[in-house]
Each structure stands twice: as C-alpha cells, then as structure tokens.
N, C-alpha and C positions, 0 to 999 in steps of 0.2 A: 561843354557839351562834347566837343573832339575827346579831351581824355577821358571822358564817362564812356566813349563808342572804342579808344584805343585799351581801355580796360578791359572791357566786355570782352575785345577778342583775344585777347592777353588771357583772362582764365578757361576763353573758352578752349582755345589752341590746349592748354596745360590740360584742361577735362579729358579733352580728344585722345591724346599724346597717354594720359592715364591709362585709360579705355584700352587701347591699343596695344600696349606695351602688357597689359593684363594677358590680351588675350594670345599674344606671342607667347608669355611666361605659360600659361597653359597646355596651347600646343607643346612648348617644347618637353613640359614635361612629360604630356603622353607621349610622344616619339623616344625619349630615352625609356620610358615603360614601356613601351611596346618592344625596342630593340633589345632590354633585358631579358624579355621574356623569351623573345627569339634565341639569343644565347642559351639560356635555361633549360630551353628544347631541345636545342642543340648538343648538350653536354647529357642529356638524359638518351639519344638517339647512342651519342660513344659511353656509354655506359652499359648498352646492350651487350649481348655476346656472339659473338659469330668466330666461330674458328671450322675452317673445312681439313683442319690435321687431325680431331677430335673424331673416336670412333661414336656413334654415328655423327655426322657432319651436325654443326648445331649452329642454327642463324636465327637469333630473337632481334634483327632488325628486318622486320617484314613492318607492311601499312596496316596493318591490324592491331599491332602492338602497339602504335601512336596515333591514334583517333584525333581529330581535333579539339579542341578545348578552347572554352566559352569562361575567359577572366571574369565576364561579370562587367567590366569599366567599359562597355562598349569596345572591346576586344578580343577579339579568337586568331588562334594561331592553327595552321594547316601543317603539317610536316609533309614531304614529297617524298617519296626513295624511288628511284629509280635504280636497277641494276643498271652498269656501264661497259660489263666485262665480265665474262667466266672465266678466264684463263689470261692476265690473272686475275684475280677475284678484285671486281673495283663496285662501289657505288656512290650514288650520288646521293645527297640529302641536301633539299631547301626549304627550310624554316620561316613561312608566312607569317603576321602577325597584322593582321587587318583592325584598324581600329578607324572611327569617324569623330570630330571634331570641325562643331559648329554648322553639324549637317553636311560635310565631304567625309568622303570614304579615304584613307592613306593607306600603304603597305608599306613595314620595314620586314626584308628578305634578308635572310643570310644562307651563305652555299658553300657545301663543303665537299669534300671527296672522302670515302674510307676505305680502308682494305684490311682486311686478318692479320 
C-alpha cells in the first residue's frame, strides 16, 4: 500500500515537472520572438534616411513612418523617437514589443541612439 501511495507521487511529481517545464519552453520562446522582432524594428528605423547635409534636409525617421504593428501571435511592437538634440543632430529610438503569455502582459524594449 506505501509503494502504491510512494508511486502515485513519484508520476505525479514527473506529470507536474512536465507541465511546467512546457510552459517555461513556451514562454521562452515568445520572449526570444518578441526580442527579434524588436531587433527587426530596430534595423528598419536605421535603414531610414536622415541626412541634414542634403539640399533639402531629408529625415524619413519621423513617428509616422513607423506605426505600430500587430504580429498577430498576441504581439505588437510600438517604435518611440524621440529627438534628443539639434545641434548635434541626436535621436533616440525604443522598440516595444508587448506580448501576453498565459494571461500576463510582458515587454522586451530595446534603445538606441542615432545620428546622420
């Protein structure tokens, strides 16, 4: 009867520990999606053009040009800019990527600096 009852918790522990370990590997994989995608954004923000030496001055990193976007996986990413400086020419860009897993909300941010 004891190892009918030391079994019982023996698979049940291993069920648990399944369970568990599922829903870590889950999470982690939306958090490294959601961090690529921030990346992604990120390299599409330096891929704009801004040069103030160019007759007429030409800056296609304004908040217009980078709307949010909605992946679809229970994930959207915000882009920020902020100017930081006219003189010399500085901005900032931070790259939200809000995603929910198992009914909580997460953010991976990345932040950058850019200049002409």
């Amino acid at each position: 009867m004891i190892s009918v009852l030391i079994l019982a918790m023996y698979i049940g522990s291993m069920i648990t520990g399944y369970i568990v370990v599922s829903h870590r590997a889950e999470w982690s994989i939306q958090s490294s999606t959601a961090h690529n995608f921030s990346r992604n954004r990120l390299e599409q923000f330096r891929g704009g053009r801004w040069s103030t030496l160019s007759l007429p001055p030409m800056d296609e990193l304004i908040p217009s040009n980078f709307p949010p976007i909605d992946m679809g996986l229970n994930m959207t990413n915000y882009l920020t800019i902020i100017t930081i400086s006219i003189n010399p020419p500085v901005k900032m860009v931070k790259s939200d990527t809000v995603w929910s897993s198992s009914g909580k909300l997460f953010t991976n941010s990345l932040t950058t600096y850019v200049s002409p």
